[in-house]
C-alpha positions in Angstrom: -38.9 8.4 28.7 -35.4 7.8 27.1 -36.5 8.8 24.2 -39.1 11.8 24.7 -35.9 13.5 26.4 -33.2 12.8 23.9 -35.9 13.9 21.5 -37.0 17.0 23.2 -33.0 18.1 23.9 -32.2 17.6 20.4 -34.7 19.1 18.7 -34.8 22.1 21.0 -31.2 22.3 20.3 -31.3 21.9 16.7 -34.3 23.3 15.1 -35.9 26.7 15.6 -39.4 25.5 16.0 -41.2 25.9 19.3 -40.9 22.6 21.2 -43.5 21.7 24.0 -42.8 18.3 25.9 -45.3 16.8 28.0 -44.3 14.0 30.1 -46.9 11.6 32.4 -46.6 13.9 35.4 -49.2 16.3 33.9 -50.5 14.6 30.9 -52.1 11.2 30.7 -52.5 10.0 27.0 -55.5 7.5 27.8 -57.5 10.9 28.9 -59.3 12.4 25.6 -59.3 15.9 27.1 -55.7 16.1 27.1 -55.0 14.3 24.0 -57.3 17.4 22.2 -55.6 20.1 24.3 -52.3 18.7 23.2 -52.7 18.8 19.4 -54.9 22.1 19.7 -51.6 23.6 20.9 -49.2 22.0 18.4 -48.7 21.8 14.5 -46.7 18.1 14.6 -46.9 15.4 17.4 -44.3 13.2 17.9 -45.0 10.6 19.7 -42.7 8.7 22.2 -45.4 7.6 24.9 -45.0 3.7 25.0 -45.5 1.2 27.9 -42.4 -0.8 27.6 -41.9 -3.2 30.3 -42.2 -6.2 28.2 -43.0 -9.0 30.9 -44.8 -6.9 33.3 -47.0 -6.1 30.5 -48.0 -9.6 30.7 -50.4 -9.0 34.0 -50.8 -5.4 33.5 -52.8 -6.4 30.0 -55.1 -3.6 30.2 -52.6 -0.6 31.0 -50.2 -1.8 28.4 -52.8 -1.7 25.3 -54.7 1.2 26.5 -51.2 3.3 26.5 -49.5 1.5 23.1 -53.0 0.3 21.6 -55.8 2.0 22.3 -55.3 5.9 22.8 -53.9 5.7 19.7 -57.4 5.3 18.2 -58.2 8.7 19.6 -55.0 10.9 19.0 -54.7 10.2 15.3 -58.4 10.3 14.6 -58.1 13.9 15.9 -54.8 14.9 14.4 -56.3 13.7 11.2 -59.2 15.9 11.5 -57.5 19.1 12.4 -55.3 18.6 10.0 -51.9 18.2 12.1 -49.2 16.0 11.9 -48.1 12.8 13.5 -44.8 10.7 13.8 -45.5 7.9 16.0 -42.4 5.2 17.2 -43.8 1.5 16.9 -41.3 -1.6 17.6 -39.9 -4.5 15.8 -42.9 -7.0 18.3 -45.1 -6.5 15.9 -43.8 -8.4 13.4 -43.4 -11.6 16.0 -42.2 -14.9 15.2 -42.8 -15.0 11.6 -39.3 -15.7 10.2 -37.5 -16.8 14.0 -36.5 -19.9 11.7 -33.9 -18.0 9.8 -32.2 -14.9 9.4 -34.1 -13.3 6.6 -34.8 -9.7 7.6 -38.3 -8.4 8.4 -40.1 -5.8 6.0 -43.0 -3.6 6.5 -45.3 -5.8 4.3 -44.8 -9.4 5.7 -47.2 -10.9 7.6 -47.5 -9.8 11.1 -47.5 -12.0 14.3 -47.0 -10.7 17.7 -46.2 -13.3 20.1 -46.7 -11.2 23.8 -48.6 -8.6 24.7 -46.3 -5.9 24.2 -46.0 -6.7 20.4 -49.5 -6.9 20.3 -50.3 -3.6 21.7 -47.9 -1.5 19.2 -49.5 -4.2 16.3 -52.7 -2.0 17.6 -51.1 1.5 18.0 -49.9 1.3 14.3 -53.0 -0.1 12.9 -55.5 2.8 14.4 -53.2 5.2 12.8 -53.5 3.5 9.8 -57.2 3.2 10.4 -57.5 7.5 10.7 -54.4 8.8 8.1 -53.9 8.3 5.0 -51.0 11.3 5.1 -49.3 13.6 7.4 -47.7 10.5 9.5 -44.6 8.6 10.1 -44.4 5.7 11.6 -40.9 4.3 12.9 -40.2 0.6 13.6 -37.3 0.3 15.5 -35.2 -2.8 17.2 -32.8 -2.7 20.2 -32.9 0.9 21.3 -30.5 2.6 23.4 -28.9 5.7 24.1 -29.1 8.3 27.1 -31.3 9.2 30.1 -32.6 5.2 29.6 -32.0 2.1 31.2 -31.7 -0.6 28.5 -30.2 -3.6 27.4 -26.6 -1.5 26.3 -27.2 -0.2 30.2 -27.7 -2.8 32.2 -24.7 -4.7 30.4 -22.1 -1.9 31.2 -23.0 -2.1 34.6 -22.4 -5.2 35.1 -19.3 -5.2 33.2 -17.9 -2.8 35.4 -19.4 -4.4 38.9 -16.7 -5.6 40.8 -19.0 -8.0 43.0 -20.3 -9.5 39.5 -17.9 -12.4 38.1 -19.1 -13.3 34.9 -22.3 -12.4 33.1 -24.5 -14.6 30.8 -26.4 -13.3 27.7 -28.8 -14.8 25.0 -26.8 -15.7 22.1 -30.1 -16.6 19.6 -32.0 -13.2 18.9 -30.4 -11.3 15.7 -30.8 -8.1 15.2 -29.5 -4.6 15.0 -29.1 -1.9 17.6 -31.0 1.4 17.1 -30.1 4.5 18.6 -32.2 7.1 19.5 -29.7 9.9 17.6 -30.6 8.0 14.7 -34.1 7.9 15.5 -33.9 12.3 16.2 -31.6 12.3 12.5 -35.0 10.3 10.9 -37.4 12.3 12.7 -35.9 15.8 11.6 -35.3 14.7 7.9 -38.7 14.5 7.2 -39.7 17.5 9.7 -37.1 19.7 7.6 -37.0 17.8 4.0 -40.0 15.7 3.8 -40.8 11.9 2.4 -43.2 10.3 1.4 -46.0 9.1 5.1 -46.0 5.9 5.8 -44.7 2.9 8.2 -40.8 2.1 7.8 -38.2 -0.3 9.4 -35.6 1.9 11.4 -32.3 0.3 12.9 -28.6 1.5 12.4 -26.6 0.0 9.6 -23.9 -2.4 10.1 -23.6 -6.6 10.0 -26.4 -8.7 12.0 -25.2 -8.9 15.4 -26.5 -11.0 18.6 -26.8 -9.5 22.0 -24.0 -11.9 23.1 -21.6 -10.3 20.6 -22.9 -6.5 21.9 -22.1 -7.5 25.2 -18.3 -8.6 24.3 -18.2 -5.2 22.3 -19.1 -3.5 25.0 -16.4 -5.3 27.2 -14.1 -4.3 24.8 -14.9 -0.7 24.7 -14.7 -1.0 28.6 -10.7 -2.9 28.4 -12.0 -5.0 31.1 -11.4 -8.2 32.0 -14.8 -10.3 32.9 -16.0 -13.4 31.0 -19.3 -13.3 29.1 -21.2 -16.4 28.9 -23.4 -17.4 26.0 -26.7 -19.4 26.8 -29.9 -19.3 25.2 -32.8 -17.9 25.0 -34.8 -20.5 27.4 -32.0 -19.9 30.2 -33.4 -17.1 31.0 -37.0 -17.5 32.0 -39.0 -14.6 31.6 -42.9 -13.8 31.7 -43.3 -12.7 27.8 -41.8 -14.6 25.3 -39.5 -12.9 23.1 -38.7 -13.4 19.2 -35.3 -14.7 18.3 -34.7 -12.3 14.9 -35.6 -8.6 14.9 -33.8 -7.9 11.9 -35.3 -4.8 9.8 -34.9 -4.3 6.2 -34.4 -0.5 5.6 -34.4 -0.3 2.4 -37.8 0.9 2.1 -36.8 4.0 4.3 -33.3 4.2 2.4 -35.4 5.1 -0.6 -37.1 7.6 1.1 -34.4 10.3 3.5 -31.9 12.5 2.6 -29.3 11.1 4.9 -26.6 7.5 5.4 -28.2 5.1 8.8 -25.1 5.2 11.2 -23.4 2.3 11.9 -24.3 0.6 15.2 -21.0 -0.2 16.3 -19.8 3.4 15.9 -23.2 4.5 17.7 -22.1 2.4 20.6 -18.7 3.4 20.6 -19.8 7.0 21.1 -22.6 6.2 23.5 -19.7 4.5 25.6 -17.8 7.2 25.6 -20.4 9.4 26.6 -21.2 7.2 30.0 -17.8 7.6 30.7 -17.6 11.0 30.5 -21.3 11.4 32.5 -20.4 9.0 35.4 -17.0 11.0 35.9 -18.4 14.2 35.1 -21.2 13.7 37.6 -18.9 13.1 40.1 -16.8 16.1 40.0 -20.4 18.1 39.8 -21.4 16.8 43.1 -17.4 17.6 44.4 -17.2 20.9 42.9 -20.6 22.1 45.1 -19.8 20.3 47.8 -16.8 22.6 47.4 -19.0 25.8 47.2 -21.1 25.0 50.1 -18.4 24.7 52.2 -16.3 27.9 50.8 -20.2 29.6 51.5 -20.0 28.5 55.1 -16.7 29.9 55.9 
């Protein structure tokens, strides 16, 4: 997935531990003989297995919990028995609707209520780690992730900004939050790899003022310099299978305490993450010109 890749590409590049990935092609985390395989053959586990689709997980129930729920039960009874380690990445559904009234942030010890099945599978992922450790894991809770080899909200909204047969585009304008990138995630998951802090379940999103989706979208227009008008409308315009919660804002201060490094501001993440799409869809093109260029020079 989006992150397992940026994960695996960073921390190959960065660290000199031996990194293994494993990726659903050969390795199926419901299946207990490869969940023990896996964490005989590694020292730390990082975790970015999720199933994601939010409203398919609606009428694919079962798949969606025994992937973000249930196999978790498994894995971190058995990394806590031999003694490994575990950093698992949770999501911001699990705290619900609980403060969708307001725009008081969410922190780690308010009272938790999922309102789809998405949220409520993570709600069960984190809570069978909590069941099995007591140390040796991190839990991340992040909001709004993006960044490459993904298809998300930042994603979908670039494309469409820059599709010529698309006049205007309308997005939700009542869910708060934060964007979280997944190089911040990597900076997080390396500080305490590297430095240490304290186990536990923390809050993760980038730094910088609460935003809406609606106001991401026009930042992203104006990153682009193009000229398309973005609609606000909310949430119940759209209507989709799950329900989702209007304020996913995340109080970091508990993790602030805690790693040796400053959260990166969202808008700058973006910024950069722009300019890296740019440079991919224009690089990519010249790739495919520059071998079509070599076969044919081959040929001659």
């Amino acid at each position: 997935g989006m992150l397992g890749k940026y994960c695996y590409q960073r921390l190959r590049e960065s660290t000199k531990f031996k990194i293994n990935m494993y990726d659903h092609s050969t390795f199926d985390i419901t299946n207990q003989d490869d969940v023990y395989a896996m964490i005989c053959n590694n020292d730390c586990i990082i975790n970015c297995v999720a199933y994601t689709d939010v409203d398919k997980a609606e009428s694919n129930s079962l798949l969606c919990k025994n992937v973000n729920g249930i196999s978790l039960d498994y894995l971190a009874y058995e990394i806590n028995k031999q003694k490994k380690f575990l950093i698992h990445i949770s999501s911001d559904f699990v705290y619900g609707d609980i403060k969708d009234d307001s725009l008081i942030p969410l922190y780690e010890d308010d009272i938790v209520h999922p309102i789809n099945v998405y949220g409520e599978s993570k709600l069960e992922g984190d809570n069978n780690i909590l069941m099995w450790m007591s140390s040796r894991y991190l839990i991340l809770r992040v909001s709004w992730l993006f960044g490459p080899y993904g298809n998300n909200f930042i994603d979908k909204i670039y494309n469409q900004l820059l599709d010529k047969n698309i006049d205007e585009i309308k997005v939700v304008n009542d869910q708060y939050g934060r964007l979280t990138s997944t190089k911040l995630v990597v900076d997080v998951i390396m500080n305490w790899i590297v430095f240490g802090f304290k186990s536990g379940f923390y809050n993760l999103s980038c730094n910088g003022d609460i935003t809406t989706k609606y106001d991401i979208a026009c930042k992203i227009k104006q990153l682009l310099n193009v000229d398309k008008k973005i609609i606000p409308v909310s949430s119940g315009f759209f209507k989709t299978v799950a329900v989702r919660q209007k304020n996913s804002i995340l109080s970091c201060e508990k993790l602030d305490k805690q790693v040796l490094l400053t959260r990166s501001y969202w808008k700058n993440d973006l910024a950069n993450y722009i300019k890296y799409k740019k440079i991919t869809k224009y690089g990519s093109c010249w790739t495919k010109i520059y071998n079509l260029f070599i076969k044919i020079f081959k040929n001659q």
